[in-house]
N, C-alpha and C positions, 0 to 999 in steps of 0.2 A: 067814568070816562076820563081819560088821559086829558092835559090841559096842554095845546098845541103851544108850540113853541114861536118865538115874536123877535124882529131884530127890536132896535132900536126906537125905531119909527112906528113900533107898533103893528108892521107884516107877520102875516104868518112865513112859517120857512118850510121849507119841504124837507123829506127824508133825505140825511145825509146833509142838509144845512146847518149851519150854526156862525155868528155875529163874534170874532174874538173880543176880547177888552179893549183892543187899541182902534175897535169899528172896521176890521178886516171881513172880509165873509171868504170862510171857509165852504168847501163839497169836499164829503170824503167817497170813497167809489171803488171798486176792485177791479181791477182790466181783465184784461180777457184770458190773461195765464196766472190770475188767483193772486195776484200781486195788491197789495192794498195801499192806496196811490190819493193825493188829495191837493185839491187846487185851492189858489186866491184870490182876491178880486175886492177893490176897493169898493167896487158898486155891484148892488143884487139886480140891477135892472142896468136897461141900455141910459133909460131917460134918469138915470140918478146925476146927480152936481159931484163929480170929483173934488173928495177932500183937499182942502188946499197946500201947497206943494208937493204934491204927491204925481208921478207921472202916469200919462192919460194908458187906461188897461180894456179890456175888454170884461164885462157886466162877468157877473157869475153863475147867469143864468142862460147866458150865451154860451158860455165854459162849458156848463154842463148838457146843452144841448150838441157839441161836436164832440164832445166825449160819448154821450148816447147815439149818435150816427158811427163812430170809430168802434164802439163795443159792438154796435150790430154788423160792421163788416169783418168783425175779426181783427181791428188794430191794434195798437196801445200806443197811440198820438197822444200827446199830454201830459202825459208823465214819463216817459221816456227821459232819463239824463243821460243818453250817449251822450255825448260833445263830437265836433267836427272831427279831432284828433284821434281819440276813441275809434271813431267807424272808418277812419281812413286807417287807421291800423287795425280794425280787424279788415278788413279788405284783403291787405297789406299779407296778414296773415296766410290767407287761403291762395294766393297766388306761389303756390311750392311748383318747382321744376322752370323758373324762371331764369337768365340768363344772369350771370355777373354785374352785366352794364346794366340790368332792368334793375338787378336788385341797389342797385346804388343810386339809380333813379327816383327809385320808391323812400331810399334813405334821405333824400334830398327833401322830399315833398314833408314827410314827416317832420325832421327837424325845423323848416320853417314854418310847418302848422303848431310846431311846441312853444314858436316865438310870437307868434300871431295870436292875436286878442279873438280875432273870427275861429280860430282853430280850440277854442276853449267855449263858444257858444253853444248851447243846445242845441241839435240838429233840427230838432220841432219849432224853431224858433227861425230857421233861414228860410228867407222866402228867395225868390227870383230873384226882387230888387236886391236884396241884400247882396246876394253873389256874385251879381253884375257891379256893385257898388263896389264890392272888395277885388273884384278881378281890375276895375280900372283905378283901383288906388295902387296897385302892385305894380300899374301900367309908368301910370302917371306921375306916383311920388314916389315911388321906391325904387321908382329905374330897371325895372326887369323886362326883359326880352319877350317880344310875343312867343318865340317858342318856348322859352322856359314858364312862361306861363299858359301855356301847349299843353304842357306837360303838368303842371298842377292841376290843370281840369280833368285832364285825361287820367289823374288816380280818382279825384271827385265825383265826377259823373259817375263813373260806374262802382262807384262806393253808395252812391245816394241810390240810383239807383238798386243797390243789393238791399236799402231800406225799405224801398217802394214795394219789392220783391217779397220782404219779409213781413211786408203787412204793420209795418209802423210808421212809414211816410205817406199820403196820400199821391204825393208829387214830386218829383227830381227836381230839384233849382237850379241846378247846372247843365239841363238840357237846354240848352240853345246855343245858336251856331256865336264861336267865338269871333268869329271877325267882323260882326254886327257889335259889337258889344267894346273891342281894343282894335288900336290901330294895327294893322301886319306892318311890321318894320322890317322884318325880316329881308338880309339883303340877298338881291337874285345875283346867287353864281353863275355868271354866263360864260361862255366857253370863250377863251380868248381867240386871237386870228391865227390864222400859221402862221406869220410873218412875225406876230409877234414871241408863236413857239420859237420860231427860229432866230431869232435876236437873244431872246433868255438863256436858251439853252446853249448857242454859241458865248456870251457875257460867264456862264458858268463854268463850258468848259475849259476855258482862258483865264478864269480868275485863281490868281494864286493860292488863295486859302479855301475855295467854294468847291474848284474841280475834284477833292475827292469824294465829291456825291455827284459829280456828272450824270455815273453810270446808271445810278439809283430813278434820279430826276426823267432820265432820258426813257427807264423802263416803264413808270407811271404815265408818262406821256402817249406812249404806245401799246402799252394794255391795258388800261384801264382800269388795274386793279385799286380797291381801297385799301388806304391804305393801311389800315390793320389785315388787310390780309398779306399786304406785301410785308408789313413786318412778321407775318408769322411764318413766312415761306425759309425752307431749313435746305441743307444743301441737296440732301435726297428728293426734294420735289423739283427740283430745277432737270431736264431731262434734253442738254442740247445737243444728244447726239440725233434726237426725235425729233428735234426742236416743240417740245412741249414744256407749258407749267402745269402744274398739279395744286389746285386751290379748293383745300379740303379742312382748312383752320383759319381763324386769325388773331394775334396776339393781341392785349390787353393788358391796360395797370389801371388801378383803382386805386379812388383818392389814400387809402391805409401806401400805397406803391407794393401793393400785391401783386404778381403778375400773373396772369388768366387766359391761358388757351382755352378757347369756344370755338364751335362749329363758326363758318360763315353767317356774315347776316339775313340770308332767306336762303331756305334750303337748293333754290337755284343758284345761290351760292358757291356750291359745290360743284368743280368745273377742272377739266383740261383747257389750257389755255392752248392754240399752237401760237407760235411769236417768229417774229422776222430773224434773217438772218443777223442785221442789226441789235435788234434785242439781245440774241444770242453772244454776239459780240462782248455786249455789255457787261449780262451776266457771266458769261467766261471769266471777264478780267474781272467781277468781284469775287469772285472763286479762285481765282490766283492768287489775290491778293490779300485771303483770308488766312492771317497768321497767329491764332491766340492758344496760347497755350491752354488754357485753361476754359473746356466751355458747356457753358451756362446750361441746365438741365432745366426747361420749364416742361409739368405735368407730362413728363418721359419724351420731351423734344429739345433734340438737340441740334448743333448746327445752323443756327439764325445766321444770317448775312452779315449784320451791321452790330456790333455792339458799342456803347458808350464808354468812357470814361472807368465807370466802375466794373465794365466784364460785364455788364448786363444787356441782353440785347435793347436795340433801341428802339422804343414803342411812335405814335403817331405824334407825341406831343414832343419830340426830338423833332422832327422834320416839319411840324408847322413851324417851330421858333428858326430851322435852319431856312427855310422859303421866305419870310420874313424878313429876316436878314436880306438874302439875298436880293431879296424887292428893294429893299432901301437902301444897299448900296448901289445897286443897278442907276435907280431914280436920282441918286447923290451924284453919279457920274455925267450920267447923258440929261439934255435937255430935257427929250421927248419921253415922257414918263412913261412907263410898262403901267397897266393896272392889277389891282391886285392878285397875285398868284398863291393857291394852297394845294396842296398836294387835292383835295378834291376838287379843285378847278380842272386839273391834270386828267381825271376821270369824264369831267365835265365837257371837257375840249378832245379829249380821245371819242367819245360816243358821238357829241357834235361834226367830226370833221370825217368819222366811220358811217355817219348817217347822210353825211352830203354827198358820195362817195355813191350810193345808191342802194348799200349793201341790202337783203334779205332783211327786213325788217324781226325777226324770228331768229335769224343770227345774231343779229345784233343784242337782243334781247340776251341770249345764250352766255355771248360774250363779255356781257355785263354784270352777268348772274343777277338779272331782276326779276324776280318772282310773276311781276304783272308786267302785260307788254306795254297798258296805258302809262309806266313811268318810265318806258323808255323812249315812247313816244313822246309823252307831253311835258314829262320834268328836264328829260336829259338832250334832248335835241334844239340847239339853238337855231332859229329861221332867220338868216338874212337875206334881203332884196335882192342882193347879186342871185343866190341860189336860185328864186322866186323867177326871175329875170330870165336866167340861162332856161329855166324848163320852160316858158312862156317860148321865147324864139327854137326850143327845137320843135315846137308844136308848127314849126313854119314848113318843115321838112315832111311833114307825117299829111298824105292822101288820103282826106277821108269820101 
């Protein structure tokens, strides 16, 4: 008869137990895909005294009992070494046919999980608290934007999930709503007045060094395009004998200053605009007064409107620093200060002042190329009390 095996203290130990020399307790154990995989554990029971200095762990008989519920459903909890980085790049992986700006997104999230101490943890090791603890450290001492930290959940979640998926997490940590957990700072772009359109855009076309984007300024205002689609628009889509635009692309650069034609951003994206005579106007005289000898060939389009400096057309990140500008001279001049204007406020204030107007709610939606009518309704329509007010008193006229 075999003579059973004893830690220290004189216990017996079970199969697959054994007491190292430094009084650690070892379980060795094979997971569920034949892998042979083994834990540690200062204490063989719950009610053991933690050796001294040693931080406080869970028993090894505890260990070994969610290791025996994980084998019986099929997981490999416990010995798993993905790390955070690890699964957020294979994620990262399987996500092929993704767009330019996603994939640079994705680039983003990775390189600060390579810099992050959370990003090199075992994934079997994050709980809930943990990622709520590290989403409002990102918040609170690192100075990061709710929505860039939007977006590191938004690779996490559905990374962790893909573990849950795979039968080696019990549970997603990053399932819970984010704005319980960090403050939204996020600032609301709200659609300026007319009055104020018309101050700006007047101050524009009158300023000496601003007015040769008058034309540009004044098209955003009145169609509503984003503005990577207005930079991607080439002179064959401009159609003002129809009076139509053609918004079937829009240009990009990435942090490398790659330049990247892509479809629109939701495939209702994709659109005939028609535009006022005004409009037409506009683009007219940027088309007269396009004179480059030499032009710019992005992924077999050619023909951009506006190009910079270097003969390259000019992307979205030219026209916020020139609106910028132009805010802060404006505000340098006159008392009564303009509030902030960016080319997507332009967007912002076209669908707000198209929606006060009365239009077809369904047109509008069209006109904006928004995939869902609820964000043209609820994100893009700004509600003031004047409007509220005037529909109240025509209710005065109406016999029921």
């Amino acid at each position: 008869m075999s003579k059973k095996r004893r830690d220290k203290k004189g216990r017996v130990l079970r199969n697959g137990e054994c007491q190292r020399e430094d009084g650690r307790y070892q379980y060795d154990y094979i997971d569920t895909i034949g892998i042979h995989r083994c834990v540690y554990s200062w204490k063989l029971e719950n009610t053991d005294a933690l050796p001294y200095g040693k931080r406080n762990c869970k028993s090894l008989r505890q260990k070994e009992k969610e290791i025996e519920n994980d084998i019986s459903d099929g997981m490999v909890t416990y010995g798993d070494s993905t790390t955070v980085l690890e699964l957020a790049q294979k994620y990262v992986m399987q996500k092929t046919g993704v767009r330019a700006s996603t994939r640079t997104g994705y680039k983003t999230v990775l390189n600060l999980l390579k810099r992050e101490t959370f990003g090199h943890v075992k994934i079997d090791r994050i709980k809930i608290s943990d990622a709520k603890i590290w989403l409002i450290k990102l918040q609170q001492k690192d100075g990061k934007s709710y929505s860039t930290i939007h977006t590191i959940r938004g690779v996490l979640r559905p990374a962790f999930q893909m573990a849950v998926d795979d039968d080696v997490l019990r549970k997603n940590p990053f399932d819970f709503p984010l704005v319980n957990v960090i403050v939204n700072d996020s600032v609301r772009r709200d659609a300026i007045t007319h009055e104020q359109k018309r101050l700006f855009l007047n101050f524009v076309k009158n300023d000496e060094h601003f007015s040769r984007y008058y034309e540009a300024i004044y098209i955003l205002f009145y169609t509503g395009m984003r503005i990577s689609e207005f930079t991607g628009l080439t002179v064959k889509d401009i159609d003002l004998k129809n009076k139509r635009v053609t918004i079937n692309k829009q240009l990009l650069r990435g942090s490398d200053m790659t330049y990247i034609i892509e479809k629109p951003k939701t495939e209702a994206g994709t659109r005939v605009i028609p535009i006022t005579d005004d409009v037409c106007k506009c683009f007219d005289k940027i088309l007269r007064n396009r004179n480059y000898r030499n032009e710019p060939i992005i992924n077999g389009h050619a023909g951009f409107l506006y190009l910079d400096k270097n003969h390259m057309p000019m992307v979205a990140m030219h026209w916020e620093h020139y609106f910028q500008h132009m805010v802060k001279k404006y505000n340098d001049i006159y008392k009564k200060e303009i509030p902030k204007i960016t080319p997507h406020v332009c967007r912002h204030t076209y669908c707000s002042h198209m929606a006060s107007t009365g239009i077809n709610p369904k047109y509008l939606q069209y006109l904006m190329g928004h995939s869902d009518i609820s964000v043209t309704l609820n994100t893009y329509t700004h509600v003031e009390f004047d409007n509220i007010e005037d529909e109240i008193r025509k209710l005065n006229d109406v016999v029921i």
